[in-house]
C-alpha positions as CSV (number, residue, x, y, z in Angstrom):
1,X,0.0,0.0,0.0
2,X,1.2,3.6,-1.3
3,X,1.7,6.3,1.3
4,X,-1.1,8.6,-0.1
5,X,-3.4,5.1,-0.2
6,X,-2.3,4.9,4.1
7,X,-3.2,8.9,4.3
8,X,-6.5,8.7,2.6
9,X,-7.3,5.7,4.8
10,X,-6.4,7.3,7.8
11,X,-8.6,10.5,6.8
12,X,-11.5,8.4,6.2
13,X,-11.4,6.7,9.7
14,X,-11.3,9.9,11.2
15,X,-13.9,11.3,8.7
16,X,-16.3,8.4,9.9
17,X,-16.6,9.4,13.6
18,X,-17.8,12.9,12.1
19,X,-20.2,11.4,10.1
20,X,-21.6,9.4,11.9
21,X,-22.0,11.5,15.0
22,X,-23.7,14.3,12.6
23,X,-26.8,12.8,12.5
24,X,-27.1,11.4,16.0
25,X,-27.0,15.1,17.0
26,X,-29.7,16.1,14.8
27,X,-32.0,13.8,16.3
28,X,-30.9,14.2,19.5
29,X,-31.7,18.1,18.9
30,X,-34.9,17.7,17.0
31,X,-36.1,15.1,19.8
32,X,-35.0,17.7,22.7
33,X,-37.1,20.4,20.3
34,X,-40.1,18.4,19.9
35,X,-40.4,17.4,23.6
36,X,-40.2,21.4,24.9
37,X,-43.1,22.1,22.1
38,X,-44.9,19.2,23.5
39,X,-44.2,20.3,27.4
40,X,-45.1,24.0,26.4
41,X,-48.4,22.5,24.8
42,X,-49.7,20.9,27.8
43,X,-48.5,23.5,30.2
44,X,-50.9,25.8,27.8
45,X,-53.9,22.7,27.7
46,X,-53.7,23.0,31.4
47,X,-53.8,27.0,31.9
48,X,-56.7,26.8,29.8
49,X,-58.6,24.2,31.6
50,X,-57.7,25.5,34.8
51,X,-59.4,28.8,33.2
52,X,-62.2,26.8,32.1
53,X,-63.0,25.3,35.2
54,X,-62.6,28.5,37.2
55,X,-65.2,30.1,34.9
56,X,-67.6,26.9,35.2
57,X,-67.6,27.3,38.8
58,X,-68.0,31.1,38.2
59,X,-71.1,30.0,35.9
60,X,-72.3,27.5,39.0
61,X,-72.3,30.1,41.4
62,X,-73.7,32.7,39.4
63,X,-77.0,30.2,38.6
64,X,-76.8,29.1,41.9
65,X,-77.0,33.0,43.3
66,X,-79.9,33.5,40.7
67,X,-82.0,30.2,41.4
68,X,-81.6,31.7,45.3
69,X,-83.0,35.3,44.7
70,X,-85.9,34.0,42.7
71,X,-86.8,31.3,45.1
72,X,-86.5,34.4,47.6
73,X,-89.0,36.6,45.4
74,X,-91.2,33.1,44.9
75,X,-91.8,32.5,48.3
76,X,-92.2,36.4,49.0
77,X,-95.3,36.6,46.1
78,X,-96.5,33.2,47.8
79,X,-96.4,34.4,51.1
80,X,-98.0,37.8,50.0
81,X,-101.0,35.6,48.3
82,X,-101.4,33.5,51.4
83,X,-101.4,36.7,53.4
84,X,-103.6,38.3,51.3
85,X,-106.5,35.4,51.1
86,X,-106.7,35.0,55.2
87,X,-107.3,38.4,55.1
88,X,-110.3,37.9,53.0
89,X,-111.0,34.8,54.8
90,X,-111.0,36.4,58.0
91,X,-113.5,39.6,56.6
92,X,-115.7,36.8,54.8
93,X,-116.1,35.2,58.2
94,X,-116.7,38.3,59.9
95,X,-119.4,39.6,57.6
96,X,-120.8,36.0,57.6
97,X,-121.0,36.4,61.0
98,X,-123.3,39.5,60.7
99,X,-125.0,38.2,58.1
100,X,-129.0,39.6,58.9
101,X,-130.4,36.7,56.4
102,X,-129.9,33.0,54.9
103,X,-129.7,35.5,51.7
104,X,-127.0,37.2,52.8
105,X,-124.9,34.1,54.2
106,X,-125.5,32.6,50.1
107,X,-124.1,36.3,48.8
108,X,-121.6,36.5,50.7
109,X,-120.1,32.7,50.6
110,X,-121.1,33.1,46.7
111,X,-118.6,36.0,46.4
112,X,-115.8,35.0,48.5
113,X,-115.8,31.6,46.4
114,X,-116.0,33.7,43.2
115,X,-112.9,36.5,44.5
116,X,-111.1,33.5,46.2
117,X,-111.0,31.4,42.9
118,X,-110.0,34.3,40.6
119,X,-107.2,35.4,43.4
120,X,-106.2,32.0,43.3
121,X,-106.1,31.3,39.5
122,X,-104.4,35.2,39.4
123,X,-101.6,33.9,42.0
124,X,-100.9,30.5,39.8
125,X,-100.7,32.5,36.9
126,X,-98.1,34.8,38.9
127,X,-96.1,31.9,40.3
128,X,-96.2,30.2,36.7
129,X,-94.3,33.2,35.0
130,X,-92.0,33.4,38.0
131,X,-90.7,30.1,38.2
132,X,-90.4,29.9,34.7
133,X,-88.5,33.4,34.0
134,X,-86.2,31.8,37.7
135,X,-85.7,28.9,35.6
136,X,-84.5,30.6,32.4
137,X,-82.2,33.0,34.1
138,X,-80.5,30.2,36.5
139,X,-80.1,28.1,33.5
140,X,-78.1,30.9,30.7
141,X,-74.9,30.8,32.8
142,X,-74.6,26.7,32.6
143,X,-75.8,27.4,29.1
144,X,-73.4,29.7,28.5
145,X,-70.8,27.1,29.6
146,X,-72.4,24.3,28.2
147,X,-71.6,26.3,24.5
148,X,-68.2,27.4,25.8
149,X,-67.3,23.6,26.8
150,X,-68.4,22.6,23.7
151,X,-66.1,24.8,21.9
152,X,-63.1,23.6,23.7
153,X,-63.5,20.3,22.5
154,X,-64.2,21.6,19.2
155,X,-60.7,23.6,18.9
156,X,-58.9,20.2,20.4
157,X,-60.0,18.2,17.3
């Protein structure tokens, strides 16, 4: 073998370590890239559902804060209608109980049965618009979320 044949052989062996190493590092650099992407994604995934769930329990507490003032106003209209018919109970029994004639006792039960079943069909009519208008509002904040949820899941596909 010539000397320039030992030289080239020589450079080639040293060459190879070079070569080969090259490409090792590339991965090793595009692996080390792609796993700081992927840890920066999930730290993001998990602000935002941490963000998420903070505003679903926002959402809770908000319907839960609305169901609880309408339930308040409810039972104040109930009690006011409850109020209001012993009242008219109590005046029906007292003019019954002055009542000059039979006559008079068949008026006046005839009218407090007419008054008392208007009053009463006026007071379910009342509660009927109340609960229902309690029931929308408590609901839009779930809603609200419900839509927002649905979302999330939309932008993860």
């Amino acid at each position: 073998m010539t000397t320039q044949a030992k030289t080239n052989k020589a450079k080639a062996k040293a060459d190879k370590p070079e070569a080969v190493k090259e490409p090792f590092e590339n991965t090793a650099k595009a692996s080390s890239d792609a796993m700081q992407d992927g840890f920066e994604q999930v730290v993001r995934t998990a602000s935002e559902f941490g963000d998420h769930v903070k505003a679903n329990a926002e959402a809770l507490v908000d319907s839960l804060t609305i169901a609880g003032k309408g339930i308040e106003a409810i039972n104040a209209e109930m009690s006011g209608l409850a109020k209001s018919s012993l009242e008219k109970g109590v005046a029906t029994a007292q003019a019954l109980a002055d009542a000059k004639s039979l006559q008079d006792v068949v008026e006046l039960q005839s009218d407090y049965a007419k008054t008392a079943m208007e009053a009463y069909l006026a007071g379910l009519t009342t509660l009927t618009s109340m609960s229902t208008s309690l029931l929308q509002n408590a609901a839009k904040p779930i809603n609200d979320r419900v839509q927002a949820s649905a979302q999330l899941v939309q932008g993860f596909r």
